[in-house]
C-alpha positions in Angstrom: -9.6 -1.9 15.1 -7.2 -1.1 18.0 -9.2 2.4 19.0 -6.4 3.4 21.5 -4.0 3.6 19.0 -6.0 5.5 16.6 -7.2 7.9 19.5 -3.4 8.5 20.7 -2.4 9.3 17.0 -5.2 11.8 17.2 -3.6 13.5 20.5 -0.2 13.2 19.1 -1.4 15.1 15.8 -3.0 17.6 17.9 0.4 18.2 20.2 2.9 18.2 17.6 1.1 20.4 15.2 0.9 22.9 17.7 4.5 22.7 19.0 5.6 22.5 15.2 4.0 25.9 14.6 4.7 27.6 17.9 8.6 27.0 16.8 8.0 28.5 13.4 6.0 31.2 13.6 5.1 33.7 16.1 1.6 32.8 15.1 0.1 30.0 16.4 -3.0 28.3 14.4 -6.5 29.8 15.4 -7.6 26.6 16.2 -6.1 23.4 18.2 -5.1 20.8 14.5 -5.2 23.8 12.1 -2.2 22.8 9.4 0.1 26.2 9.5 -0.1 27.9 5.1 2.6 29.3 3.3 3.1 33.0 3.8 3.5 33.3 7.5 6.5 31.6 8.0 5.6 28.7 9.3 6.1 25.5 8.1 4.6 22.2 7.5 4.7 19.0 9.1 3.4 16.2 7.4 3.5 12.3 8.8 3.6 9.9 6.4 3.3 6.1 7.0 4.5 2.6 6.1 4.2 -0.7 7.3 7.7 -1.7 5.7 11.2 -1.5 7.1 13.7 1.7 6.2 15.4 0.2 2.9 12.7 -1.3 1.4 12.2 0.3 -2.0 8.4 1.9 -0.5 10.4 3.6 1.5 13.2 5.0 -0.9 10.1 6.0 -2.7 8.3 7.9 -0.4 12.2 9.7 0.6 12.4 10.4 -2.8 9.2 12.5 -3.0 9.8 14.0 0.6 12.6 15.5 -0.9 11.1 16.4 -4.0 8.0 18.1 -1.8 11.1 20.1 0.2 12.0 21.4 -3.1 8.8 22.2 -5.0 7.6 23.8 -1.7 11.5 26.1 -1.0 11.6 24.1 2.2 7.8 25.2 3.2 6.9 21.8 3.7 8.0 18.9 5.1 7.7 15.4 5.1 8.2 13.0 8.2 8.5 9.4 7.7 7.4 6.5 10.3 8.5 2.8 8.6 7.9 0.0 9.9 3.9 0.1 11.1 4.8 3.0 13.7 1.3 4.5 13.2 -0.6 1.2 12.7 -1.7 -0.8 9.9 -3.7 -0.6 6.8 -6.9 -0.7 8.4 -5.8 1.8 11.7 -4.1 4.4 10.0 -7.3 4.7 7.1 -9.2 5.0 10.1 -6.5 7.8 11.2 -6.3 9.5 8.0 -10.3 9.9 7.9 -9.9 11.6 11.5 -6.4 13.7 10.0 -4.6 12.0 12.9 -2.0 11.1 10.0 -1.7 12.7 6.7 -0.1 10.5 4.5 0.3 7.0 4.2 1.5 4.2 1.3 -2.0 2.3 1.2 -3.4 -0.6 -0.6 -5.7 -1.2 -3.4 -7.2 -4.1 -1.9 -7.4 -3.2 2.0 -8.8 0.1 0.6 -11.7 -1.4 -0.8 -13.6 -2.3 2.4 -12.9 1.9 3.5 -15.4 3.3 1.0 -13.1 3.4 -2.4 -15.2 0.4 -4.6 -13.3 1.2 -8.3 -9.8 0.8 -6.6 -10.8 -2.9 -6.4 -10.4 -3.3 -10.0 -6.8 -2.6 -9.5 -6.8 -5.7 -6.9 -9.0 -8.1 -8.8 -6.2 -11.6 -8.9 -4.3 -11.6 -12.7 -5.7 -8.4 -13.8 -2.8 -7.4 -14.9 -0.8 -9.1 -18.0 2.8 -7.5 -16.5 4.2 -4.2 -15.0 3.9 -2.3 -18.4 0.5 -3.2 -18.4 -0.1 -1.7 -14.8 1.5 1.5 -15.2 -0.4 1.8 -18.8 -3.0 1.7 -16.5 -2.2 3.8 -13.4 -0.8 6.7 -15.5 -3.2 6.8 -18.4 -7.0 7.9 -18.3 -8.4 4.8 -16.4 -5.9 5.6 -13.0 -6.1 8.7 -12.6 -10.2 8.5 -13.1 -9.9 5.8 -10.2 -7.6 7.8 -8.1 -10.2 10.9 -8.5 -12.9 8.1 -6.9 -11.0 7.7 -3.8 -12.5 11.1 -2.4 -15.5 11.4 -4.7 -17.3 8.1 -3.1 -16.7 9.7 0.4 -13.6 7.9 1.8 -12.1 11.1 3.5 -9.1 10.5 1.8 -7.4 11.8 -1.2 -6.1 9.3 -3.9 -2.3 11.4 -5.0 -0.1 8.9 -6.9 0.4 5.2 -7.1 3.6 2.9 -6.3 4.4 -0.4 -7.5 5.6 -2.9 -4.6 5.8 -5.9 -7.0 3.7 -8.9 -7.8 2.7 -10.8 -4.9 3.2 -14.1 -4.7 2.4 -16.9 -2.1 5.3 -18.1 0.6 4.9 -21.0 2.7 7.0 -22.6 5.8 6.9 -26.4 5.2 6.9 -27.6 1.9 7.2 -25.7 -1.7 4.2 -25.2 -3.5 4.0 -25.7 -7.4 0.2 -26.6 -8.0 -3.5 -24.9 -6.8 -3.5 -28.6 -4.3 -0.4 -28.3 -2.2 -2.0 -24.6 -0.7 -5.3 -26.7 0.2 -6.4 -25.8 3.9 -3.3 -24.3 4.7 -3.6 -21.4 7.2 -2.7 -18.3 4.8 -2.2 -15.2 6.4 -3.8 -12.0 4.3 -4.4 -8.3 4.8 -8.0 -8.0 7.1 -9.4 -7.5 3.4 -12.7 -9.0 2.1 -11.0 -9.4 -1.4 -8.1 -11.1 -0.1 -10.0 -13.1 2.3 -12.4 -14.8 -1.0 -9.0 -14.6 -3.0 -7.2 -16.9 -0.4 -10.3 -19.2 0.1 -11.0 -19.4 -3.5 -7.7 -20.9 -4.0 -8.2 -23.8 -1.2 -6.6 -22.1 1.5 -7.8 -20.6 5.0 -7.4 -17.1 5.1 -6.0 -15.5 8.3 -6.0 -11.9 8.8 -3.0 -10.7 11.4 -0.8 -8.0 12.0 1.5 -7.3 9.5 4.2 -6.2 12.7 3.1 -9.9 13.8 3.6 -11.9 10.8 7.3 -12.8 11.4 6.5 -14.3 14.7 3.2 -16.1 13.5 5.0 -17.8 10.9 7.9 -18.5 13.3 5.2 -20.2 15.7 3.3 -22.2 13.3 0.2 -19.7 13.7 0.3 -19.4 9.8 1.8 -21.6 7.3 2.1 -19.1 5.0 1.6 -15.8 3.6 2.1 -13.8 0.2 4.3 -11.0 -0.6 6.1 -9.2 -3.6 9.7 -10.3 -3.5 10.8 -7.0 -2.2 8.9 -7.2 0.5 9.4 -10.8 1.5 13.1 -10.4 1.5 13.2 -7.2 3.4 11.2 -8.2 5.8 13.2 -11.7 6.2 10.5 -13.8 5.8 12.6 -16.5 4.1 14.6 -17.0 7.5 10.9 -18.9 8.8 9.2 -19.8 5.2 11.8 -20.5 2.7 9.9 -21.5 -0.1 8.3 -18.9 -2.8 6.1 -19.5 -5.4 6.0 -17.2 -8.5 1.8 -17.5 -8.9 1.5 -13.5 -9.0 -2.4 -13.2 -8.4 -1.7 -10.0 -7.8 -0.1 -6.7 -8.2 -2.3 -5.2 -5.2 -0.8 -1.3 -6.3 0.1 0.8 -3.5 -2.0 4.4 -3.8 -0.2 7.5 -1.8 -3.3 8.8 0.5 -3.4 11.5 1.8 -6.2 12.9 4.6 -9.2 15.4 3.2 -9.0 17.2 6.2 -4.8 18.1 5.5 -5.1 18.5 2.1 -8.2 20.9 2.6 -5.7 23.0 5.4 -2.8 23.1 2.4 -2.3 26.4 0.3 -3.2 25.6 -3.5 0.1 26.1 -3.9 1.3 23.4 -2.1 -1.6 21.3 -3.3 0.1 21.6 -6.6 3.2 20.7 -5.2 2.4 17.5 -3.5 0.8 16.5 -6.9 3.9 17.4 -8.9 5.9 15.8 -6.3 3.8 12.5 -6.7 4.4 11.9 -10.6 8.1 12.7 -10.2 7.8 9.8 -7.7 5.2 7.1 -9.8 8.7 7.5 -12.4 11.0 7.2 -9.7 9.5 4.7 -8.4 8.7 2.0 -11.8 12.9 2.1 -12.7 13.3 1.5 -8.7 10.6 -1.6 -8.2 12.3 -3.1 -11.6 15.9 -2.9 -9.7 14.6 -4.1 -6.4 12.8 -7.4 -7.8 16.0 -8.1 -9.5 18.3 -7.5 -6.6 15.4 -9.2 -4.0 15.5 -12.5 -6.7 19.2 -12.6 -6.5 19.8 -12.4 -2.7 16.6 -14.9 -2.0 18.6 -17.6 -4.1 21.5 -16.9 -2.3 20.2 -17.2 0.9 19.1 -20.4 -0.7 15.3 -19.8 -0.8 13.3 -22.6 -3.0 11.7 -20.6 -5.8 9.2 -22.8 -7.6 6.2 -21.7 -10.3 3.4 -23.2 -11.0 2.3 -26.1 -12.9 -1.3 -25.5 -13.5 -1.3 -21.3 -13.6 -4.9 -21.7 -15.8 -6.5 -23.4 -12.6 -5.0 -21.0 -10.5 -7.3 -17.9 -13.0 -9.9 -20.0 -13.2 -10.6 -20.3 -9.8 -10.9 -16.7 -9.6 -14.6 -16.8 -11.4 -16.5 -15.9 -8.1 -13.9 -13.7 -7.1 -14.9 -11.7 -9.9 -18.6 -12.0 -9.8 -18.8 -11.0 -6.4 -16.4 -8.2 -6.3 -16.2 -6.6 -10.0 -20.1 -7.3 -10.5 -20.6 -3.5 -10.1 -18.0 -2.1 -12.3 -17.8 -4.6 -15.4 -17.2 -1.9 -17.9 -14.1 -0.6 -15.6 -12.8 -3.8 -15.2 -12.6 -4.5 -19.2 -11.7 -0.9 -19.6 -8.1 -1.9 -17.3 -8.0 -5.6 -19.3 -8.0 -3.1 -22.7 -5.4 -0.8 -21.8 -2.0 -1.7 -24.3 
């Protein structure tokens, strides 16, 4: 955990909260980090995170429900994006959000399991998930929204508000295509610092290796990794295939994105804008499902035409059934949710 950038996101919050109310309101907050309410004409400020480059669909998402927040809110509150990992990664900004150094920030299901939020994992258990109808059957029905209500109830400090679908994620390598459970064998695979992903990635053969996501372009470049996995979106955004060209459509995951948001914000907010942010969130979970759909589509075409290798795999039923101790170790404490996901039509 890189402290120094957690504790300056904690000054910075501090700062610009104050400057941010001192220029709309005559009335400063009472206390140094108190979020300015609706009524005195201030406005709020909220910083909202991603570790993927401007374009990327994440990111036309989360502009689509900043806008949608201006709107609910008259203009009351708004919503500042940082792309690209400007406030850290996975693990930093959690870290961030628990202190309310950021408020909002795309997570995901499976780095969020090691930060105090145990049912999300059955979102990130490998091939839970039959296809995308079957995951947002999930995430918008009775079984989601009960796991997006655990986020805060098991003590996370964070608030669970909407979900986002990046894509299925799929394996990419630098040397040599991979079309069977064999050819990933002691390769160096790099993986979100995630105990889920790491048992994932060595269940399959491979050596998992947890690094920056800001630093993956160079590792792969440098032979540090030999591979990594990625939805197609992401992959081709962040121009991977210029340094591992070949991509395997194994999809051991879905991984959903969840839209957190810090306890100590959303317990600052007006219930009016608590509604908001809410409303603004499922307006953006149907924004975003027709806008993933378009993205993997476009992301297919442009990999192939940047001449990519796309392969898929020959033995997918090893592939699932390699996943037995995955399951044992990390759904052993929520079999009934886990079948409750597998039964959703």
């Amino acid at each position: 955990m890189k402290k120094s950038k957690v504790m300056a996101l904690i000054l910075s919050s501090i700062l610009s909260i104050g400057v941010l109310a001192g220029c709309a309101s005559d009335k400063a907050p009472e206390t140094p980090g108190e979020t300015p309410s609706a009524g005195n004409g201030a406005q709020v400020v909220l910083r909202y995170g991603d570790v993927n480059p401007e374009g990327h669909v994440l990111l036309n998402s989360a502009a689509f429900f900043a806008e949608k927040v201006d709107e609910l809110t008259n203009g009351e509150v708004k919503i500042e994006i940082y792309p690209s990992g400007q406030l850290g990664d996975d693990n930093e900004v959690y870290q961030a959000l628990q202190m309310g150094a950021v408020d909002l920030y795309r997570g995901n299901s499976a780095s969020l399991t090691d930060f105090g939020s145990m049912e999300v994992t059955a979102l990130a258990l490998p091939y839970i998930f039959r296809d995308r109808e079957h995951f947002w059957a999930v995430a918008k029905g009775e079984v989601g929204r009960g796991i997006l209500e655990n986020i805060s109830e098991t003590g996370s400090r964070m608030k669970g508000l909407f979900y986002m679908d990046e894509g299925a994620r799929n394996f990419f390598t630098t040397d040599a295509p991979v079309t069977k459970m064999e050819d990933l064998k002691n390769l160096k695979i790099r993986v979100q610092n995630s105990a889920l992903m790491l048992d994932t990635i060595s269940a399959l053969g491979a050596n998992p290796t947890p690094i920056d996501y800001a630093e993956l372009y160079t590792s792969l470049q440098t032979g540090v990794v030999d591979g990594a996995e990625n939805p197609p979106a992401s992959y081709y955004s962040n121009k991977f295939y210029e340094v591992a060209p070949y991509y395997v459509l194994d999809g051991h995951t879905y991984a959903p994105s969840v839209v957190l948001m810090s306890e100590i914000t959303w317990g600052k907010l007006s219930k009016e804008h608590q509604d908001a942010l809410v409303e603004a969130g499922k307006l953006t979970e149907d924004f975003n499902k027709d806008a993933i759909q378009a993205a993997d589509e476009k992301a297919y075409e442009d990999l192939k035409a940047a001449g990519v290798e796309i392969t898929e795999l020959e033995d997918a039923d090893k592939w699932a059934e390699a996943m037995k101790p995955v399951y044992e170790k990390h759904g052993a404490n929520f079999l009934e949710l886990i079948e409750a996901v597998k039964s959703v039509k």
